[in-house]
N, C-alpha and C positions, 0 to 999 in steps of 0.2 A: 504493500500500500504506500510506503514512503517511498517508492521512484514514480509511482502512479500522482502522487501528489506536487512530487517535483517537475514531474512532465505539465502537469497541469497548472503548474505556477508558469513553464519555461514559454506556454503556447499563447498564455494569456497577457504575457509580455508582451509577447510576438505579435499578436494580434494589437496592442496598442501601439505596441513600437512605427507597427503598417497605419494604423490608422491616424498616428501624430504626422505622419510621412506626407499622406495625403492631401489631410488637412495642411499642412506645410505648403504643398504646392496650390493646393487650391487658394491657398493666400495670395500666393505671387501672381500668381494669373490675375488676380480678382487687382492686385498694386499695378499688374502692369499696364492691361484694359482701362484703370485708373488715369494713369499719367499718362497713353496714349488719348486718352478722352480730354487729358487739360491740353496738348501740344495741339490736338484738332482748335480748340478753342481758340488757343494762342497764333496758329496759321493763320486762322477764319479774322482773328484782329486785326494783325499786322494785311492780308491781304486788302484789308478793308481800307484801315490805316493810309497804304500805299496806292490804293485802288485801282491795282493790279492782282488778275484772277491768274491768268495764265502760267503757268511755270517757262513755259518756252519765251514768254516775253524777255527783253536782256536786261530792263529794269525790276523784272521779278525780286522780292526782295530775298538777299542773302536768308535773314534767320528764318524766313518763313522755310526758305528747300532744306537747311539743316533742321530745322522741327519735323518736317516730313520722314527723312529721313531717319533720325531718329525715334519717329513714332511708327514707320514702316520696320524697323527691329524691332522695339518692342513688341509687335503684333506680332512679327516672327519667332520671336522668343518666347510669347504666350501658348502660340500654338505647336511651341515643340514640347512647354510642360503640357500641354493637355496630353501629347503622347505621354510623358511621361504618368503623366495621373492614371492616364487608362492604365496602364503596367500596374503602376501602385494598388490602384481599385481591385483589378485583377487577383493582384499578391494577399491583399488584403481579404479579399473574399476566401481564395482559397484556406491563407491561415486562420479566417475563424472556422473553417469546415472543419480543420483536423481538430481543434479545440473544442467542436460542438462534438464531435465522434469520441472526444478523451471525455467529455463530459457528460455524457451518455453513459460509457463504460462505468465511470464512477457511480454513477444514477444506479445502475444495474446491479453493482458491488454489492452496495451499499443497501439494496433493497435485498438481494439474498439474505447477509446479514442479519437483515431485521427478520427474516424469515425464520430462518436458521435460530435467532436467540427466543421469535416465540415459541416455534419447535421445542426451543428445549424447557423453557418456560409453563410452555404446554406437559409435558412429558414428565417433571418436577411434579406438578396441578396434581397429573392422575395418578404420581404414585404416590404421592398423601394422601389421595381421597382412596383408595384403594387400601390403604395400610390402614388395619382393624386400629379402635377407639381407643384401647385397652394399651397395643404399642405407643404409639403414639404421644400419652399422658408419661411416658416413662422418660 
């Protein structure tokens, strides 16, 4: 029973450890769609600003094409954690399956057990009540 309970500490780690992981990325994503949504903002100013739309214009302004640019990496970097999330999601589901399978097992144990101790509990019962009035008092 104590490596059955140490397996069942090690998966339920495991299972959080995937699931901090996740959540972790799903932060970044959520920070970089963030900052890509303020640099939209700040182009959308500055074009205004400058009252030039075009990129190809040769008065386009400077930090507006480096806003783009850097808000076209972010979005690219957002959507290589979402690959990564899926993996995670993935690792994550799997690790709580083997942890729902150890926790099962323990469920099952532990329910024989209790079987097992009213059995003998049981078994105790009827050889009192079966042992004449007379022993018994002695």
């Amino acid at each position: 029973m104590k490596s059955r309970d140490t397996l069942l500490k090690l998966k339920r780690f495991q299972v959080d450890e995937k699931r901090r992981q996740a959540a972790q990325i799903e932060s970044m994503i959520a920070e970089f769609e963030r900052m890509a949504g303020d640099l939209d903002r700040e182009i959308a100013q500055e074009q205004e600003r400058a009252g030039i739309h075009d990129v190809a214009h040769y008065a386009y302004p400077t930090y507006a094409k480096a806003a783009k640019v850097r808000r076209d990496n972010l979005m690219r970097s957002a959507d290589e954690l979402r690959g990564q999330l899926a993996d995670a999601q993935a690792a994550l589901a799997e690790a709580f399956e083997e942890l729902k399978k150890i926790e099962i097992l323990e469920e099952r144990d532990t329910a024989r057990e209790k079987l097992a101790e009213a059995a003998r509990d049981q078994a105790e019962m009827d050889r009192i009540g079966l042992t004449p009035v007379e022993l018994r008092a002695s």
